[in-house]
Kinemage of the C-alpha trace (Angstrom):
@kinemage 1
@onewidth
@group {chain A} dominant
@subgroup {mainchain}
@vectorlist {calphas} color= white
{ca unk a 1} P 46.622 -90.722 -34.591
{ca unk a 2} L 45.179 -87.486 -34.255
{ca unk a 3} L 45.734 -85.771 -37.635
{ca unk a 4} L 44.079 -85.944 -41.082
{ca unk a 5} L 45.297 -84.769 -44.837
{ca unk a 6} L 43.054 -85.077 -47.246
{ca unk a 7} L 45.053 -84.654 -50.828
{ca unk a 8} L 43.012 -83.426 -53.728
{ca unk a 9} L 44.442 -83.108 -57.262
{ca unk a 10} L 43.592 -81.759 -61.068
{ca unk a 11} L 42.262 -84.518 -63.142
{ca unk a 12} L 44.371 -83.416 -66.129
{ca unk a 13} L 47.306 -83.426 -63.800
{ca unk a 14} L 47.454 -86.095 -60.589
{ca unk a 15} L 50.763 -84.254 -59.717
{ca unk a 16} L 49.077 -80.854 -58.986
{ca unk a 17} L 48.034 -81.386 -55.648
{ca unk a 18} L 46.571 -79.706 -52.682
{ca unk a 19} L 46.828 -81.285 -48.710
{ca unk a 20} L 43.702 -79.911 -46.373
{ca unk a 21} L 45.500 -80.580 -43.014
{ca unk a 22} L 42.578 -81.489 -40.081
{ca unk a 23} L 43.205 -82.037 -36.611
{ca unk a 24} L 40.378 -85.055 -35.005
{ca unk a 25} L 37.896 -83.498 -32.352
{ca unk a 26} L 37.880 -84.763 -28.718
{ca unk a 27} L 34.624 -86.395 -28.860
{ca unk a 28} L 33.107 -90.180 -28.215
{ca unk a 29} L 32.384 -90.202 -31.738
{ca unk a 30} L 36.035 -89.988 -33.252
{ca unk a 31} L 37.367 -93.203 -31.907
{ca unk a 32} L 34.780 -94.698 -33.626
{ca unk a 33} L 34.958 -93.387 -37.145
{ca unk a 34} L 38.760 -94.008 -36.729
{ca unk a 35} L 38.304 -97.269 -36.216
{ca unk a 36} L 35.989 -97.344 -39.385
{ca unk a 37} L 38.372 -95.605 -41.632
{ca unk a 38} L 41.183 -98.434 -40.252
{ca unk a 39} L 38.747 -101.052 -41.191
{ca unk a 40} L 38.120 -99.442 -44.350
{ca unk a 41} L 41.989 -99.079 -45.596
{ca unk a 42} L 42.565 -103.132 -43.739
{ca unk a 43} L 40.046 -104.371 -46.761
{ca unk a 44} L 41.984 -102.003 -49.418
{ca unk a 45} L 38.747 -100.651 -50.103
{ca unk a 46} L 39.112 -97.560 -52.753
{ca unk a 47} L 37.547 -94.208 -52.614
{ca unk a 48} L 33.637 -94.832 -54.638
{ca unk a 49} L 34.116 -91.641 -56.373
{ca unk a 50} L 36.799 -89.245 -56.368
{ca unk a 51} L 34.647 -86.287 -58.130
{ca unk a 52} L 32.552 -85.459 -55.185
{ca unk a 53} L 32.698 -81.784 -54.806
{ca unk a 54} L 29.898 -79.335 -54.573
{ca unk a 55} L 29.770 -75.763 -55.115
{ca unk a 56} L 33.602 -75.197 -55.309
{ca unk a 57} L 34.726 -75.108 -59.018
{ca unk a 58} L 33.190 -75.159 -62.475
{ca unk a 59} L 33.043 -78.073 -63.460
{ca unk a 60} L 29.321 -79.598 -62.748
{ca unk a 61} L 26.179 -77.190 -63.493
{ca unk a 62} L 22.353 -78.015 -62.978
{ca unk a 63} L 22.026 -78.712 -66.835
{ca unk a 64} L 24.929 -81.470 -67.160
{ca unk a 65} L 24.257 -83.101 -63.830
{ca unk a 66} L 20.654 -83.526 -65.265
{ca unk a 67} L 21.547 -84.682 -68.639
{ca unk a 68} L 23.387 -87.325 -66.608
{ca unk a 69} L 20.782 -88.354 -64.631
{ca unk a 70} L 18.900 -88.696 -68.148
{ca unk a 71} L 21.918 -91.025 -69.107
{ca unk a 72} L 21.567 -93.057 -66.500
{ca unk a 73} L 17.574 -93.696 -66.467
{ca unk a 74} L 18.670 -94.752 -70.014
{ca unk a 75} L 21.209 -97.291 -69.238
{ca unk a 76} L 19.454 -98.989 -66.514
{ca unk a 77} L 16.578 -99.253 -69.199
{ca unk a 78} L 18.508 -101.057 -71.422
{ca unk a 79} L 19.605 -103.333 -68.513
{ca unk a 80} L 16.248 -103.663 -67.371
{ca unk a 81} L 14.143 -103.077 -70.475
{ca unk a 82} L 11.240 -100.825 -69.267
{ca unk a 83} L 11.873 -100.592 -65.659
{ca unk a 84} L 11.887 -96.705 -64.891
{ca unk a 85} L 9.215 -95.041 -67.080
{ca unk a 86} L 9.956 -91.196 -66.458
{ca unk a 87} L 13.325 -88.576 -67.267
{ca unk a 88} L 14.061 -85.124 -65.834
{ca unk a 89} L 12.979 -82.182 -68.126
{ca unk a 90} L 13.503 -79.385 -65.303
{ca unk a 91} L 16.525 -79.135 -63.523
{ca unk a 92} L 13.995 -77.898 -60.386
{ca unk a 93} L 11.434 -80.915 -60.852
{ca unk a 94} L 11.858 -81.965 -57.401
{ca unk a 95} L 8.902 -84.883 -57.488
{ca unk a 96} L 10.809 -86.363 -60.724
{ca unk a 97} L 14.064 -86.665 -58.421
{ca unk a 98} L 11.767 -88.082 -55.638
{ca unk a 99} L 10.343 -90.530 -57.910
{ca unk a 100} L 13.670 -91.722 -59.136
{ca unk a 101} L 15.072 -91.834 -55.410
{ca unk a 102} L 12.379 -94.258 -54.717
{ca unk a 103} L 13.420 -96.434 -57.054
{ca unk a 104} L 17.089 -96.374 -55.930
{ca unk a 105} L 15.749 -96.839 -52.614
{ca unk a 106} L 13.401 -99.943 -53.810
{ca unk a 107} L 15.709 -101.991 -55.690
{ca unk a 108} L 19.136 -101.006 -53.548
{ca unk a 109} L 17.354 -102.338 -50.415
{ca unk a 110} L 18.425 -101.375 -46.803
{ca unk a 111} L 22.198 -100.848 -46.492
{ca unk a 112} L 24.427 -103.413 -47.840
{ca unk a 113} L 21.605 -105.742 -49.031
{ca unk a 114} L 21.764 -105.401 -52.633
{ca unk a 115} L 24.751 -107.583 -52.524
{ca unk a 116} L 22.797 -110.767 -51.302
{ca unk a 117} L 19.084 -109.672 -52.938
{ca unk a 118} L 17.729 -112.302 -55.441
{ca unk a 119} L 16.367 -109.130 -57.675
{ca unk a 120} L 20.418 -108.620 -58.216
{ca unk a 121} L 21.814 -111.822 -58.882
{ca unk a 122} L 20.634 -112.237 -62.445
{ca unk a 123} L 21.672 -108.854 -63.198
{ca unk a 124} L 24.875 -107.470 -65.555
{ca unk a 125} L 27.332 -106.155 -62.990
{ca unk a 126} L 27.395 -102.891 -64.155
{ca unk a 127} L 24.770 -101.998 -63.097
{ca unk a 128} L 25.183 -101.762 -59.691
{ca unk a 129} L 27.760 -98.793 -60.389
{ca unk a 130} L 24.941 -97.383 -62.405
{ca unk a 131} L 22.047 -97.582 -59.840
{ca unk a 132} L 25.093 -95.443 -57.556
{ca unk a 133} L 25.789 -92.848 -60.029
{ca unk a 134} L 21.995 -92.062 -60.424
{ca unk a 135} L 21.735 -92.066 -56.830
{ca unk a 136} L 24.840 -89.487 -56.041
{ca unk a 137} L 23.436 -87.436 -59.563
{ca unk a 138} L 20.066 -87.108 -57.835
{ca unk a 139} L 21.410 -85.492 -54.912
{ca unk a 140} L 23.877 -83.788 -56.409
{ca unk a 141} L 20.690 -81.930 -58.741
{ca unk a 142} L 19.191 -81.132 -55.189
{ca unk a 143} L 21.938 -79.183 -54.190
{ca unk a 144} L 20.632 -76.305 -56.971
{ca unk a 145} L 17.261 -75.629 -55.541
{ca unk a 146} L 18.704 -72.923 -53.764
{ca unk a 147} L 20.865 -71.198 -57.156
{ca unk a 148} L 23.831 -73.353 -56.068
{ca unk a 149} L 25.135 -76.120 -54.032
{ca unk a 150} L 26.683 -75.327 -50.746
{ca unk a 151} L 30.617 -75.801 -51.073
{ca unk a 152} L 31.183 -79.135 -49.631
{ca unk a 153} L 33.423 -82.459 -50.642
{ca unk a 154} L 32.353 -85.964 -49.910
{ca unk a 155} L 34.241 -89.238 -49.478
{ca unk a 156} L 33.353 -92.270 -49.356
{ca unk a 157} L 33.760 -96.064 -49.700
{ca unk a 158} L 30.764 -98.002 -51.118
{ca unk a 159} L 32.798 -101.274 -50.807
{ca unk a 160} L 33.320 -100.912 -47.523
{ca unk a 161} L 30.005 -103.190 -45.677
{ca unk a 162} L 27.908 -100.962 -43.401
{ca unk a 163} L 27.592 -103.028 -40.167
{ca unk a 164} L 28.234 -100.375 -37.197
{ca unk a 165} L 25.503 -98.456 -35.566
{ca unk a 166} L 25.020 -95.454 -33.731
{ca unk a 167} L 24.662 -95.612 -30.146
{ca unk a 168} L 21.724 -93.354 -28.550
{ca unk a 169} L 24.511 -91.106 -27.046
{ca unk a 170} L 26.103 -90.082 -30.301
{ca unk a 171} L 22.980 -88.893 -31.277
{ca unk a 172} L 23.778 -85.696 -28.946
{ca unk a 173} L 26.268 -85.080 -30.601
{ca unk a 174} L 24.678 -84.487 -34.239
{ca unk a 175} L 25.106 -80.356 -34.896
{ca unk a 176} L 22.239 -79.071 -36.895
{ca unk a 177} L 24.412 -76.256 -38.555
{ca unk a 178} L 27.713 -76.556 -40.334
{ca unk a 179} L 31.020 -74.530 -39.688
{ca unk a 180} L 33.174 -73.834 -42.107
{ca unk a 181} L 36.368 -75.985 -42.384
{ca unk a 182} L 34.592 -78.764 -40.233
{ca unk a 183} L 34.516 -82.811 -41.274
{ca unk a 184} L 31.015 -84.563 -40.441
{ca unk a 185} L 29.774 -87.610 -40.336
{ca unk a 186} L 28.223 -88.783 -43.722
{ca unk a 187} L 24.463 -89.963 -43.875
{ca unk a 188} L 25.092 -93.912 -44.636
{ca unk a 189} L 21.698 -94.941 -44.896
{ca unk a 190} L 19.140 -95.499 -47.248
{ca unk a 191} L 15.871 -93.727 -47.225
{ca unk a 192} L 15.708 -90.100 -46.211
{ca unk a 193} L 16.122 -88.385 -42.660
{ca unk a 194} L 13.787 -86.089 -41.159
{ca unk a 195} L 15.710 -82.848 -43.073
{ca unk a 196} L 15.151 -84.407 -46.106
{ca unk a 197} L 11.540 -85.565 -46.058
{ca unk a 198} L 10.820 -81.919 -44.423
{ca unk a 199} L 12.806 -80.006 -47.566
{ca unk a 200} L 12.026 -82.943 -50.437
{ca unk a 201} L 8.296 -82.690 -50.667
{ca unk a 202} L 8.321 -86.129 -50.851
{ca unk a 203} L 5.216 -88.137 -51.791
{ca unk a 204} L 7.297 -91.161 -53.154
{ca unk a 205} L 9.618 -91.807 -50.106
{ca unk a 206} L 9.126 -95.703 -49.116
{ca unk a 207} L 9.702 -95.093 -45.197
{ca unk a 208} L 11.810 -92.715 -42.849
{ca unk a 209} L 15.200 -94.031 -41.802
{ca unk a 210} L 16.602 -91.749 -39.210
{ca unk a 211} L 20.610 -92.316 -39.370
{ca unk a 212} L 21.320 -95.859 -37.990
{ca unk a 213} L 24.515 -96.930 -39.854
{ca unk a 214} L 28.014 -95.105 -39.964
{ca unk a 215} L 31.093 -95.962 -41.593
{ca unk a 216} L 34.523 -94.566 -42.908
{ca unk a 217} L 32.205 -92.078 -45.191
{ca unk a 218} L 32.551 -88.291 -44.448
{ca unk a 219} L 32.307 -84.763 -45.822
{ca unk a 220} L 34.356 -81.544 -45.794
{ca unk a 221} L 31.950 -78.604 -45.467
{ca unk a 222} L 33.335 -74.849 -45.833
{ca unk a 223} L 30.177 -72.653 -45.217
{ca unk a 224} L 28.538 -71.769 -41.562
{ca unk a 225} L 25.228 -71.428 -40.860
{ca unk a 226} L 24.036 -68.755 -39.168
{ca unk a 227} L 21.832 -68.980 -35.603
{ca unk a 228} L 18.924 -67.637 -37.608
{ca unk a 229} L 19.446 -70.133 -40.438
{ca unk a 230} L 19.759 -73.703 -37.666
{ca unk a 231} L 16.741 -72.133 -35.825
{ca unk a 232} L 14.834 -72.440 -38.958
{ca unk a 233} L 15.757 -75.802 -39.770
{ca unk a 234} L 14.698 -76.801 -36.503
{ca unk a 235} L 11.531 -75.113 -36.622
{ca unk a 236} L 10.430 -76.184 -40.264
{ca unk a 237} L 11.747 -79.873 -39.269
{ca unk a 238} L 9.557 -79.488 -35.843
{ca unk a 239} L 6.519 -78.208 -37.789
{ca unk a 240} L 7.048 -81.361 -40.197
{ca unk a 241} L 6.730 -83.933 -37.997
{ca unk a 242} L 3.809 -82.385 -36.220
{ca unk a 243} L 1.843 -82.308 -39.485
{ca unk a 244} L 3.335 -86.092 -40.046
{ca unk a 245} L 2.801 -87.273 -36.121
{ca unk a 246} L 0.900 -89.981 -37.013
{ca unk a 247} L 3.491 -91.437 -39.559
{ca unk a 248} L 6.261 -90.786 -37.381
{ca unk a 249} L 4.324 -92.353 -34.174
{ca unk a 250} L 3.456 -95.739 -36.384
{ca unk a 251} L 7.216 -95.745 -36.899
{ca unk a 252} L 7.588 -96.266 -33.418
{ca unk a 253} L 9.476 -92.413 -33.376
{ca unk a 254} L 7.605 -90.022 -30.573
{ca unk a 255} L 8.797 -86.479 -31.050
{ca unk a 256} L 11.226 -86.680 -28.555
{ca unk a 257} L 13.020 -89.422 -29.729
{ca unk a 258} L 16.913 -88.681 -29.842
{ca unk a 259} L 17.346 -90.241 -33.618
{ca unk a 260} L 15.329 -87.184 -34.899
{ca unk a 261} L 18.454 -85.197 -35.417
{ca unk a 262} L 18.827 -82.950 -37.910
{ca unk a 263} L 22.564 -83.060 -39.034
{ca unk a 264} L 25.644 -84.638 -38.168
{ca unk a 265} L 28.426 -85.103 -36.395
{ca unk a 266} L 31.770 -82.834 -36.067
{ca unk a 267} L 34.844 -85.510 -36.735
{ca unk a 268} L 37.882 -83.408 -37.329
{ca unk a 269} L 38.649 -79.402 -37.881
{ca unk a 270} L 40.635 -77.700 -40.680
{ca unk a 271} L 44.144 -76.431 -39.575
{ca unk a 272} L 44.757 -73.431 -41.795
{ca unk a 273} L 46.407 -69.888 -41.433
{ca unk a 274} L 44.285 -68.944 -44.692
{ca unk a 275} L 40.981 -67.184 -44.801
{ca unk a 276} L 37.787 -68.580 -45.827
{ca unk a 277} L 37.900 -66.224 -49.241
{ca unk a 278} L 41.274 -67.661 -50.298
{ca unk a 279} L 40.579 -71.055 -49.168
{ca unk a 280} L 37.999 -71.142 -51.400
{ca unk a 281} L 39.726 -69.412 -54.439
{ca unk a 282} L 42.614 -72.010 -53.764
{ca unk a 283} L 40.010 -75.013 -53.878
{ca unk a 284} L 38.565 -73.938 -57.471
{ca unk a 285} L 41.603 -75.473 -58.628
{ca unk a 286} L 41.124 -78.895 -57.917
{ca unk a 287} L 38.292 -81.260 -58.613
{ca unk a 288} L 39.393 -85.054 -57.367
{ca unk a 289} L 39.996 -86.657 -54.329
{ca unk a 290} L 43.439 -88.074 -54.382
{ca unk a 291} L 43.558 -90.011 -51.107
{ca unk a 292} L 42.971 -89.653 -47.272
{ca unk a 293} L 45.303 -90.132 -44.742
{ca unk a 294} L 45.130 -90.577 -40.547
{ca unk a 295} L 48.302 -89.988 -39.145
């Protein structure tokens, strides 16, 4: 199996589709998320949420993701009478988004534990699916601080338990920049990275979790960062933890630890005889995942 399709379709028509063909990297990664993905489709676990695209058609804006961020706050009040106490009211309020994070982060618990936590067992059921729609919504609204989200599609399986970790070698493989047309590993944790406490301004974060877990999760990214643009990353991330040594080094995470990447890692590359402009006019089209294939 060294192939990939990808199928997306039109949600007002599931027979309008459109295959992005990938072909797997050579890397000590691959095997690995391969054998995830197997795992994954062995359990018949279904794609979380099949509207995970960013930046590529029309359909979301800044103003409607936060009105349903609003709508969720809402619902999980009424599940949990009073247990959030604040709402968005700027689409760039980043400490409002932090704030709300932390409570995804404080009542989701590490990984899969939500399923077995005593807070959850008295609770209605839907509001687990809830809690993950504010959580996605949140970081969807994050994509905007910059006039618009970076075109990108994610996948992934929330059923699917989280129980594989990375070993210190696959940390050298973790690419700071993206490149256009490339599949990456997908940040399975929860908590924020080191990019994302150095960006977020974060004074609500409960603790730093550099990426431990992996699973069948990925994302399709069609943009490429320039040298200029991954130097800076690295610097502002480097400057960050130097201002925040003593947090990091209480963590047990000196400066040179290898789990301080910034990024991910390359799974699989886009096979295409179509340019970047027209692959991108193409992709307006669509707006759901259909399915994902390994062939």
């Amino acid at each position: 199996m060294t192939r990939l399709i990808v199928r997306l379709h039109q949600d007002t028509d599931h027979s309008n589709t459109h295959d992005l063909n990938y072909a797997l990297l050579d890397n000590a990664f691959v095997p690995k998320w391969t054998e995830r993905y197997k795992f994954s489709q062995s359990r018949g676990d279904d794609i979380s949420t099949r509207d995970q695209f960013y930046g590529l058609n029309e359909e979301w804006t800044a103003e409607r993701t936060m009105a349903l961020i609003n709508q969720r706050v809402d619902q999980i009040n009424q599940l949990v009478p009073g247990l959030i106490d604040r709402r968005m009211q700027d689409v760039h309020d980043q400490d409002t988004l932090n704030y709300l994070h932390s409570f995804f982060e404080r009542y989701h618990g590490k990984i899969d534990s939500w399923l077995t936590d005593t807070w959850w067992q008295d609770k209605p059921k839907e509001l687990r699916p809830i809690w993950s729609d504010l959580n996605n919504y949140i970081h969807r609204l994050e994509g905007y601080r910059s006039s618009s989200p970076k075109p990108r599609i994610k996948v992934c399986w929330y059923d699917t338990p989280k129980t594989k970790t990375f070993e210190l070698d696959d940390y050298a493989l973790f690419e700071t920049g993206s490149r256009f047309g490339h599949m990456y590993s997908l940040y399975s944790d929860v908590g924020k990275d080191l990019k994302s406490l150095t960006y977020d301004h974060d004074d609500h974060h409960l603790d730093f979790v550099p990426p431990t877990y992996y699973s069948a999760d990925f994302q399709l990214k069609f943009w490429t960062d320039t040298p200029d643009e991954i130097a800076k990353i690295q610097k502002d991330c480097s400057e960050f933890y130097d201002r925040n040594d003593n947090f990091f080094k209480s963590k047990g995470f000196e400066k040179d630890d290898p789990r301080l990447v910034t990024g991910s890692i390359p799974i699989a590359k886009l096979i295409t005889d179509r340019s970047e402009r027209q692959l991108l006019t193409d992709l307006k089209e669509y707006n759901r995942i259909q399915g994902v294939y390994l062939y």
